[in-house]
TORFI-685582 format. One record per residue: residue in one letter; x, y, z of N, C-alpha, C in turn. Coordinates in steps of 0.2 Angstrom, whole numbers, m for minus. Layout:
<atoms>
{atom 'A', {X, Y, Z}, {X, Y, Z}, {X, Y, Z}},
...
</atoms>
This chain:
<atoms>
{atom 'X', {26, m3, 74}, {25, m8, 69}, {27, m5, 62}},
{atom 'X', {32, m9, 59}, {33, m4, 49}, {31, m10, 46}},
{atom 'X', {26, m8, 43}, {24, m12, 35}, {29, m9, 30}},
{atom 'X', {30, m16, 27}, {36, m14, 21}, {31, m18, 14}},
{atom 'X', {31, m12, 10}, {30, m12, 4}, {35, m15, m3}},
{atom 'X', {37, m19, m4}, {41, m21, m9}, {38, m23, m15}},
{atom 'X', {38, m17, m19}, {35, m16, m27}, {38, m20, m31}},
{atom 'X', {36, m25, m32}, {38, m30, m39}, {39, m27, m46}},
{atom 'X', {35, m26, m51}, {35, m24, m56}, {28, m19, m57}},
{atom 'X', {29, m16, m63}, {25, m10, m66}, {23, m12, m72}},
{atom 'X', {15, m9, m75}, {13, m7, m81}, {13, m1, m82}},
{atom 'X', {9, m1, m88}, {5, 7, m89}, {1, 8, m88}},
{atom 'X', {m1, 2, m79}, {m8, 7, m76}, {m6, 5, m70}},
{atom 'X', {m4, 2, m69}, {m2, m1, m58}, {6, m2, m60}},
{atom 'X', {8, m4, m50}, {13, m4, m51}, {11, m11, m43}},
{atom 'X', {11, m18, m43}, {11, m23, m41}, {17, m22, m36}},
{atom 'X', {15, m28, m29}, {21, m25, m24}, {17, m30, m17}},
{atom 'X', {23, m33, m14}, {20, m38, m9}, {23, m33, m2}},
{atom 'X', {15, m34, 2}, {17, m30, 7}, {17, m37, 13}},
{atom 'X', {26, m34, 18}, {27, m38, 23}, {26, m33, 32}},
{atom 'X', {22, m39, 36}, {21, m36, 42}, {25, m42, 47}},
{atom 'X', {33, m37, 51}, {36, m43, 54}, {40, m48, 48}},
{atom 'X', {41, m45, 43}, {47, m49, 39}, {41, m52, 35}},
{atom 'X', {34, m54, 37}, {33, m61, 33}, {27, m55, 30}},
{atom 'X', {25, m61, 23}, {21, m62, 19}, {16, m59, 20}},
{atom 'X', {10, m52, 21}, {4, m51, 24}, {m1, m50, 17}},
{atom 'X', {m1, m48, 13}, {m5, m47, 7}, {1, m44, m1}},
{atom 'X', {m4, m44, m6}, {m2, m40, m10}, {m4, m34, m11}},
{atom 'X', {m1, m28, m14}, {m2, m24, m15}, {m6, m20, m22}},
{atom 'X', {m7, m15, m25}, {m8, m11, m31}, {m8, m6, m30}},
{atom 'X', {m4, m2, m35}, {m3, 8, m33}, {m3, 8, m40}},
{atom 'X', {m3, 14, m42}, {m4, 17, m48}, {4, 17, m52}},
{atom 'X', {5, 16, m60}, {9, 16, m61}, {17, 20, m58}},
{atom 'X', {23, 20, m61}, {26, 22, m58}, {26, 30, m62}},
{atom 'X', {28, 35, m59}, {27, 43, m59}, {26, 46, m54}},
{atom 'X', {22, 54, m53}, {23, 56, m50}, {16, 55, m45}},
{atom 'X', {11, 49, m46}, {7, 47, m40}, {9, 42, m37}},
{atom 'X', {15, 40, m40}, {18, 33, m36}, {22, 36, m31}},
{atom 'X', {20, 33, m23}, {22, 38, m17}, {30, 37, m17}},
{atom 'X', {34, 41, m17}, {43, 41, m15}, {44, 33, m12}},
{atom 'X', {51, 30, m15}, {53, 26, m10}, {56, 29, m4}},
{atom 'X', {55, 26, 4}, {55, 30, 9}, {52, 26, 16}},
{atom 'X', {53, 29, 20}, {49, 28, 29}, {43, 33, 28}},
{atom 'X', {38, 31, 29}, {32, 38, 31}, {28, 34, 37}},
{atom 'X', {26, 40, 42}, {23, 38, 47}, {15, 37, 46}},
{atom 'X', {10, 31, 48}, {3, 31, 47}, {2, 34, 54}},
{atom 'X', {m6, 38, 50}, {m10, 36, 56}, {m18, 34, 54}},
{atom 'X', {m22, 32, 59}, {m28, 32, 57}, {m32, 36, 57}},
{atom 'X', {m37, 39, 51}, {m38, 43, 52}, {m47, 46, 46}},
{atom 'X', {m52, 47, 47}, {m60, 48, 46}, {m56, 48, 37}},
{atom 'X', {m59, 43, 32}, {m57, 45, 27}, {m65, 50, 24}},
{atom 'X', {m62, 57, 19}, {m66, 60, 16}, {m70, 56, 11}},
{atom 'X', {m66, 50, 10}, {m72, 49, 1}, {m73, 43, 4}},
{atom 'X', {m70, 38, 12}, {m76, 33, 11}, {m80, 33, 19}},
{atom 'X', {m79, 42, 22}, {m82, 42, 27}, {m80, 34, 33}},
{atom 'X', {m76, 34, 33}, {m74, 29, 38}, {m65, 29, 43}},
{atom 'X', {m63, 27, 47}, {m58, 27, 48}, {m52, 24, 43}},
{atom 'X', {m48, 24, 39}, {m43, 21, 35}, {m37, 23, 37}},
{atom 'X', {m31, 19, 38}, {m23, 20, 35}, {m24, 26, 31}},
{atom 'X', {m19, 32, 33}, {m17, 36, 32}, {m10, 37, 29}},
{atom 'X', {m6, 38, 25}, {2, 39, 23}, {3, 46, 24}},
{atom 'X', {8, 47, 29}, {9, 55, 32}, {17, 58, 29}},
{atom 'X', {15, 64, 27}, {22, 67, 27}, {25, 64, 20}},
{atom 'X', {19, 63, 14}, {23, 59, 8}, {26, 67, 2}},
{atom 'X', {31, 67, 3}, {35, 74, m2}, {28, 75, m9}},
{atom 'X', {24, 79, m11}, {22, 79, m16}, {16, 77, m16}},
{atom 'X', {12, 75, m11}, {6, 71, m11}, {1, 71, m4}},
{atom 'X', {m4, 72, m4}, {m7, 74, 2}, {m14, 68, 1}},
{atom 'X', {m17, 66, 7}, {m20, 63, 9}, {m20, 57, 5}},
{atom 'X', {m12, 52, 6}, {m14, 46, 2}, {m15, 41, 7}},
{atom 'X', {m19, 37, 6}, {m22, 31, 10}, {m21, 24, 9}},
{atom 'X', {m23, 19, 13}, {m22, 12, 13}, {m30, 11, 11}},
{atom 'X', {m34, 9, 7}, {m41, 8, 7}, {m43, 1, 1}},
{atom 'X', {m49, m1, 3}, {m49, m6, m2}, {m50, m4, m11}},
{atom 'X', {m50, m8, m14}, {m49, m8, m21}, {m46, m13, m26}},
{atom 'X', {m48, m14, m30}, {m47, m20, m37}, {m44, m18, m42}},
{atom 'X', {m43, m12, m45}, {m40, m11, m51}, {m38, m4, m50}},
{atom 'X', {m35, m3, m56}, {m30, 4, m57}, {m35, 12, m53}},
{atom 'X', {m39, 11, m58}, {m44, 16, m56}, {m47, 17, m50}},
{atom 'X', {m46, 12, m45}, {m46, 13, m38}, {m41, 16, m34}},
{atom 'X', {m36, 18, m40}, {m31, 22, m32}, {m30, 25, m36}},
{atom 'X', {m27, 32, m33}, {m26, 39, m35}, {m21, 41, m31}},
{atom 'X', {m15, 38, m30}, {m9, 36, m28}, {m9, 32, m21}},
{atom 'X', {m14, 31, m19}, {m16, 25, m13}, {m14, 18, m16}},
{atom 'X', {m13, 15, m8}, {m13, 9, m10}, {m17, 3, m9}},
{atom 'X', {m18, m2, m12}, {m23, m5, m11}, {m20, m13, m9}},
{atom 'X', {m22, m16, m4}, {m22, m22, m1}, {m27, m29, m6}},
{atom 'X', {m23, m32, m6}, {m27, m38, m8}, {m23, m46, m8}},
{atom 'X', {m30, m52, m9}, {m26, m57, m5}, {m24, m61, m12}},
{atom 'X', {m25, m58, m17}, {m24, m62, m22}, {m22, m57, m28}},
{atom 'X', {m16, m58, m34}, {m17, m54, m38}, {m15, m57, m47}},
{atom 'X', {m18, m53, m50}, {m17, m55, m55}, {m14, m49, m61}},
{atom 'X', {m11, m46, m67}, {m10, m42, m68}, {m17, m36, m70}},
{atom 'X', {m12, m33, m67}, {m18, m23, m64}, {m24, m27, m60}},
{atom 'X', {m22, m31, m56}, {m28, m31, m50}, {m28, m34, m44}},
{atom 'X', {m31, m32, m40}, {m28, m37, m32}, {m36, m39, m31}},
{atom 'X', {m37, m46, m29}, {m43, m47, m26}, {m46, m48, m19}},
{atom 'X', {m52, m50, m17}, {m51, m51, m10}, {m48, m43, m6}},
{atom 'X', {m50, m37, m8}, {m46, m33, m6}, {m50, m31, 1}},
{atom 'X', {m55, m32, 2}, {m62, m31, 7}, {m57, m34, 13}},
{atom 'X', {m56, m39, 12}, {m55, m44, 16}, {m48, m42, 20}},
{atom 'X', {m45, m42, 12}, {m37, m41, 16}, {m38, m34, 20}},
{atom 'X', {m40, m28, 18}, {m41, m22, 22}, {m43, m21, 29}},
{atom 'X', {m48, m29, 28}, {m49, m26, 35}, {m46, m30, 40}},
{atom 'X', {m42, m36, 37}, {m35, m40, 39}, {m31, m34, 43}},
{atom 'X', {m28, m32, 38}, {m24, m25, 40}, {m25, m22, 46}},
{atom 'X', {m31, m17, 44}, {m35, m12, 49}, {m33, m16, 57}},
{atom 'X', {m36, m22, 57}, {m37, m24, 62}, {m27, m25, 66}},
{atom 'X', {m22, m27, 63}, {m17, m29, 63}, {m11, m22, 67}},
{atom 'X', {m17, m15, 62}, {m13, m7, 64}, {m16, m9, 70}},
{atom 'X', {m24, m7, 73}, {m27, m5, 79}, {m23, m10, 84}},
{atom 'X', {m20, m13, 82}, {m18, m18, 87}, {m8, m19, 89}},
{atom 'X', {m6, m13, 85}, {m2, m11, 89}, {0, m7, 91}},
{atom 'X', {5, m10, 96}, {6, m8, 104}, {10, 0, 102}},
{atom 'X', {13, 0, 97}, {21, 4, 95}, {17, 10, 87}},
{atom 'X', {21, 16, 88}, {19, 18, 81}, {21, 16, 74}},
{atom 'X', {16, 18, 70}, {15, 14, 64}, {17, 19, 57}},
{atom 'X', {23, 13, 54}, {26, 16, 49}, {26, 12, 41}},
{atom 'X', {26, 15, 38}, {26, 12, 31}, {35, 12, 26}},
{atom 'X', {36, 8, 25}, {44, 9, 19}, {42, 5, 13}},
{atom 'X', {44, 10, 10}, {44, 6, 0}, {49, 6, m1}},
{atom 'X', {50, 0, m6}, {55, m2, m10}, {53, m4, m17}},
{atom 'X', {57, m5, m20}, {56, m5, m29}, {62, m13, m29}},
{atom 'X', {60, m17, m30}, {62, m23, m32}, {62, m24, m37}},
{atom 'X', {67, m30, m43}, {65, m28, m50}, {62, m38, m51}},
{atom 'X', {59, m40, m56}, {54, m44, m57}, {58, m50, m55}},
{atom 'X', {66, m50, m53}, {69, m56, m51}, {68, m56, m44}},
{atom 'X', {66, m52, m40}, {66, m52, m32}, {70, m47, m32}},
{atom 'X', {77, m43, m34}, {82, m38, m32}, {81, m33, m34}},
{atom 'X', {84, m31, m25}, {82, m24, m27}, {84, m17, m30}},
{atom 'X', {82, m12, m34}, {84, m10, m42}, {89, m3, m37}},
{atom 'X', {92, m3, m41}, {100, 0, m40}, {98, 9, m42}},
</atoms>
């Protein structure tokens, strides 16, 4: 299964972005501005895996150039990722809501598939196209 991440638009705290499972529509997104905690556009493989800060199993992002243990976990604003990304079913600028919900939307969605699990980001610009 690939989750695909297509980043919308950025401020100077988040970088907004609608993630699709199977082509369609699964949630929105929040990551951290764009820079050097904004994870590479790219393919990376997940696994699931005990998280250290919320003691629990989460989406793990493997194998990202420059970055070590970044995760799929819930969260509402900027301050909540620290180059993670955060799921939510509603968003407004610098926040995703409903992020509970959607994550465990998700979780439930990885543990139930059958094939290994991949994440790809893209950077779209605020028209829908994708930036050159």
């Amino acid at each position: 299964m690939n989750l695909v991440v297509k980043r919308l638009y950025s401020t100077e705290l988040s970088t907004t972005g609608e993630l699709f499972i199977f082509g369609e529509h699964f949630c929105w997104t929040l990551e951290p501005p764009s820079g050097p905690m904004l994870i590479p556009e790219g393919t990376y493989p997940i696994e699931i895996l005990m998280s250290k800060r919320f003691g629990e199993p989460v989406p793990h992002i493997q194998n990202v150039p420059g970055h070590d243990a970044e995760e799929i976990h819930p969260g509402n604003f900027p301050n909540d990722t620290h180059g993670c990304l955060l799921p939510g079913f509603t968003k407004d600028l610098n926040y995703v809501g409903y992020s509970q919900v959607a994550f465990d939307a998700l979780l439930l969605q990885l543990r139930r598939a059958k094939d290994g699990l991949t994440i790809s980001y893209t950077h779209e610009n605020s028209q829908g196209e994708k930036r050159s």
